[in-house]
N, C-alpha and C positions, 0 to 999 in steps of 0.2 A: 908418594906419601900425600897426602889429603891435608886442608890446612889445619885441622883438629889432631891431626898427628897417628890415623889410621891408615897402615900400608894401604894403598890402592889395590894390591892383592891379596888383601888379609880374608881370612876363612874365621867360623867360629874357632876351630883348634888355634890360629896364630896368636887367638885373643883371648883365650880362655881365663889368664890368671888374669884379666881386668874385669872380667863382666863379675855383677853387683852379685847373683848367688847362681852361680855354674849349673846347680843342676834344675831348679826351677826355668829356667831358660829356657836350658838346652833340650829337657823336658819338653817342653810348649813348642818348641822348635821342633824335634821330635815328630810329636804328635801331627802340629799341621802339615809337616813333609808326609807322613803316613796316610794319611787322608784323605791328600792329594794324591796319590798314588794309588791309593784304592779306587779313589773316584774316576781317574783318569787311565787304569793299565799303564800304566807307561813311567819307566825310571824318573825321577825327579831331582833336581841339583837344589841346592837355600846356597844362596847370595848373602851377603851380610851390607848393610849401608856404609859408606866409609866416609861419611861428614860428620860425624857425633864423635865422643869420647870412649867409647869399646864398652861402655859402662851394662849399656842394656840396647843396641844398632838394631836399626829396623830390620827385617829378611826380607827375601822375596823368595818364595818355590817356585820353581819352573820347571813346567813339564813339557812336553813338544806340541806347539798352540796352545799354551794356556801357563798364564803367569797369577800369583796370589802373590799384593805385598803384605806386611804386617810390621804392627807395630812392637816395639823390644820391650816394652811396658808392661803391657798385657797382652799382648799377642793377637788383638783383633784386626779384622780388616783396616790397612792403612788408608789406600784406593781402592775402588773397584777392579775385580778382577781382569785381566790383561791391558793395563794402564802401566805403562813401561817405563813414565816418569824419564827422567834424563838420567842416559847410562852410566854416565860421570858419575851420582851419585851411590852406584853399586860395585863389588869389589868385583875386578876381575875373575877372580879366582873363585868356583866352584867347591860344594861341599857334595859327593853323593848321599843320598839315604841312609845307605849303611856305613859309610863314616861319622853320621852322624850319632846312627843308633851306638856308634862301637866309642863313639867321644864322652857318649853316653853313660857307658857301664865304665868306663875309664872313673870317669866322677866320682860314679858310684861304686868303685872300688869292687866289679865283678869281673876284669880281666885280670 
């Protein structure tokens, strides 16, 4: 556990019922895992930050060579692209694309 009180392996899902509006989020989260993935072929994992309040945690998508962080606010670049920051600050634990996308329709009440 993180001293903010976010598991060290927390995912968007472990966190869902704190962040500030669930689907504008995970939305914007969404989007820039898809992006990456287009951009790069290659399956993509989102990381969640585990130093903040779960309110609105930074991401990072990672693709194989290539990492995007981002900010939980609005979603722009945090750092520069493959700036790996100290890993401590990121959750163990891995989200794929399409659990993201399926956390997704969950919200939005289409499973």
């Amino acid at each position: 556990m993180s001293a903010r009180g976010i598991p060290g392996d927390a995912t968007i899902a472990s966190i869902v019922s704190k962040l500030g509006d669930r689907d504008q989020y995970v939305s914007h989260v969404y989007h820039n895992a898809k992006k990456a993935q287009k951009a790069h072929g290659a399956p993509v994992l989102v990381r969640i930050g585990v130093t903040g309040t779960g309110d609105m945690p930074h991401y990072r998508v990672e693709a194989p060579g290539f990492i995007t962080t981002h900010r939980g606010d609005n979603h722009s670049f945090l750092f520069p692209p493959n700036d790996r920051l100290d890993e401590g600050n990121w959750s163990s634990s891995a989200m794929p694309l399409a659990e993201v996308e399926l956390l997704l329709k969950t919200i939005r009440n289409k499973v």
